[in-house]
N, C-alpha and C positions, 0 to 999 in steps of 0.2 A: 420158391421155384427150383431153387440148387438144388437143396434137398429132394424135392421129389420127383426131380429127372435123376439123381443118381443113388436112390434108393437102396436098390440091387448091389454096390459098390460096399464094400468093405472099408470101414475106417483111413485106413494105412494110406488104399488107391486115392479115395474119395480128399485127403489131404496132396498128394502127389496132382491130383486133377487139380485142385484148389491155387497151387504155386503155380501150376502151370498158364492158368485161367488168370491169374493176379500179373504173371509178367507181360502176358500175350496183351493187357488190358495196358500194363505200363503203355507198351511199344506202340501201342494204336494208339493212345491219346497225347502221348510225345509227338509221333509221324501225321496227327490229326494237326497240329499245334502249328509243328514250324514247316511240312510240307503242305499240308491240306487250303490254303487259299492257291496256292499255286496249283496245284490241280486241277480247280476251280477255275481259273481261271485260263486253263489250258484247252479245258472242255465248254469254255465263255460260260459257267451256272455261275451266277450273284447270289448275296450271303442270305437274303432275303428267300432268293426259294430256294435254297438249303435249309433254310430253319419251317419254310411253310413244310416241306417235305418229309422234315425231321418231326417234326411236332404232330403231324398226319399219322407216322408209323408210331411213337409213342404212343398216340392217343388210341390207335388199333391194336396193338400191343396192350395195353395197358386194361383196356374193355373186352379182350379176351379172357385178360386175368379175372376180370371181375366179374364176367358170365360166368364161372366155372362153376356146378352145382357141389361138387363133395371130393371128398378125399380118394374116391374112388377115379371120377377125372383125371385126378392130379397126378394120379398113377401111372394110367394108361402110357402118359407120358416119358416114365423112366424105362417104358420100354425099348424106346428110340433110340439109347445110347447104347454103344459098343463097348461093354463089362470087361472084356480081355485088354485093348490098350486105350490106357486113358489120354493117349496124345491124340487119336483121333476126333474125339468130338469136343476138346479143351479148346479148339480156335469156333469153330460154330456147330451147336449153337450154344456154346456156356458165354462165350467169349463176347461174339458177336452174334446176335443182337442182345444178348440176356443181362448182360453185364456192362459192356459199352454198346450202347445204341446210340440213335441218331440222335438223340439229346444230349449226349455225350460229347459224339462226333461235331455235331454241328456246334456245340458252345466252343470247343475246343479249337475250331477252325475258324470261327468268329474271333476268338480272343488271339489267337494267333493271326490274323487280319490287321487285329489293330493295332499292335506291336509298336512299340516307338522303332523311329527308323537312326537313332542316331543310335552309334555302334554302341556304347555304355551301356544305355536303358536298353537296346535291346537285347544285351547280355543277359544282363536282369532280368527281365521279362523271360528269357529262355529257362535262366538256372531256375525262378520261380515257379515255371512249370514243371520244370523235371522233379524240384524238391513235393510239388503241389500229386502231382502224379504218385511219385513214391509212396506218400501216403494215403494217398488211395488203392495204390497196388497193396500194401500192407493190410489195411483196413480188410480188404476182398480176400486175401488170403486166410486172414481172422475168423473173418463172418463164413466163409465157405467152407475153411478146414475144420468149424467146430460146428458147422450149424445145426450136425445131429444133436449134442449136448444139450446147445441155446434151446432145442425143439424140443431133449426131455425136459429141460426147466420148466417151459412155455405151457407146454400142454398142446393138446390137438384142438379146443375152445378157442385159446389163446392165439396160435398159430391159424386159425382162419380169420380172427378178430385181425392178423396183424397186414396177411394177405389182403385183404379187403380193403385195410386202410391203404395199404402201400398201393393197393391198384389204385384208388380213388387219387389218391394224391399224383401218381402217375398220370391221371387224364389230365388234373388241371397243371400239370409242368406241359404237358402236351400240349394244351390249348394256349398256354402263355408262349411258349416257343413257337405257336404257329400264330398267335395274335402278335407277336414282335415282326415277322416275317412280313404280314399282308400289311403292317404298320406303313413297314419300312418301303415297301411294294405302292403303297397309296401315297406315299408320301413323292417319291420316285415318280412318279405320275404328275404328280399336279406342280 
C-alpha cells in the first residue's frame, strides 16, 4: 500500500516520508500506551468498544484491500498524496490509519490499561513499550524506505500474492479484535 500511494515520489523523498511515517508511528503508539485509557476514560468509552470499533475499521480497511481488482486501482491511489512536501501527508493517511490503525491503537491502549500499578513494574511495562515501539518504528522505516527494492525482488505476481495475503490476514486480526471486544461486552452483561 506504501508503495503504491507514493509511486510518483522519488527514492530520496519516498525515504524522508518513510522516517517521518516511522516516528510519527513511534509517538502515537507510546501516547496510545501510557495516555490513551485515560482518554478513554475522560470521554467514559470502555476497552471493550474500543476494540469492537477498532476491529470493525480493520476488518473494513482490510476488505477494501482485498476488493482491489489490479494494479491499475492501486495507482489511482498515489494520486492522493502531495509530491512536493512529504510532511504533509506522513501523519494521515501513511501514518494514520495505514500504518497504525485502530488495531494498533486499540492493543496499545488495552496493554497500556492494564499496566501493573506499583511504581517498578510500571516502570517496566513503560520502558518495554518504548523499547517495544522503537522497534517497530525501525522495522516501518526498513519496510517503507526500501519497499521499492523489496518490490523489484518480489515481482508484480509476487507482490499481489503478498497484498492478498496481508489483506486476508488483516480481516481475521479484525474479527479477533472485535470477537475479544463483544467477548468482553457479553461478559459485562451477565
Amino acid at each position: 500500500m506504501f508503495l503504491s500511494m507514493t509511486r510518483n515520489y522519488p527514492a530520496q523523498k519516498r525515504r524522508a516520508l518513510a522516517r517521518r511515517v516511522a516516528v510519527n508511528s513511534f509517538l502515537l503508539l507510546i501516547g496510545s500506551f501510557t495516555i490513551g485509557s485515560h482518554v478513554l476514560s475522560f470521554f467514559g468509552i470502555s476497552l471493550p468498544v474500543v476494540q469492537i470499533g477498532g476491529g470493525l475499521i480493520v476488518i473494513a480497511t482490510a476488505w477494501s484491500m482485498l476488493k482491489q481488482k489490479d494494479e491499475h486501482e492501486r495507482n489511482v491511489m498515489g494520486g492522493m498524496l502531495n509530491t512536493t512536501d512529504v510532511g504533509i501527508d506522513a501523519f494521515y493517511p501513511l501514518t494514520l490509519p495505514l500504518t497504525v490503525g485502530a488495531g494498533s491503537i486499540t492493543t496499545a491502549i488495552t496493554l497500556g490499561a492494564n499496566e501493573p500499578h506499583q511504581l517498578r513494574a510500571n516502570l517496566f511495562a513503560i520502558v518495554a513499550a518504548a523499547v517495544g515501539s522503537v522497534l517497530l518504528a525501525a522495522s516501518i522505516y526498513i519496510c517503507y524506505g526500501f519497499a521499492d527494492r523489496m518490490a523489484a525482488m518480489i515481482g508484480p505476481a509476487g507482490m499481489n500474492v503478498i497484498l492478498r495475503l496481508t489483506s486476508f490476514l488483516l480481516v481475521c486480526i479484525g474479527v479477533q479484535i472485535l470477537w475479544n471486544g463483544a467477548r468482553e461486552l457479553v461478559h459485562s452483561i451477565m
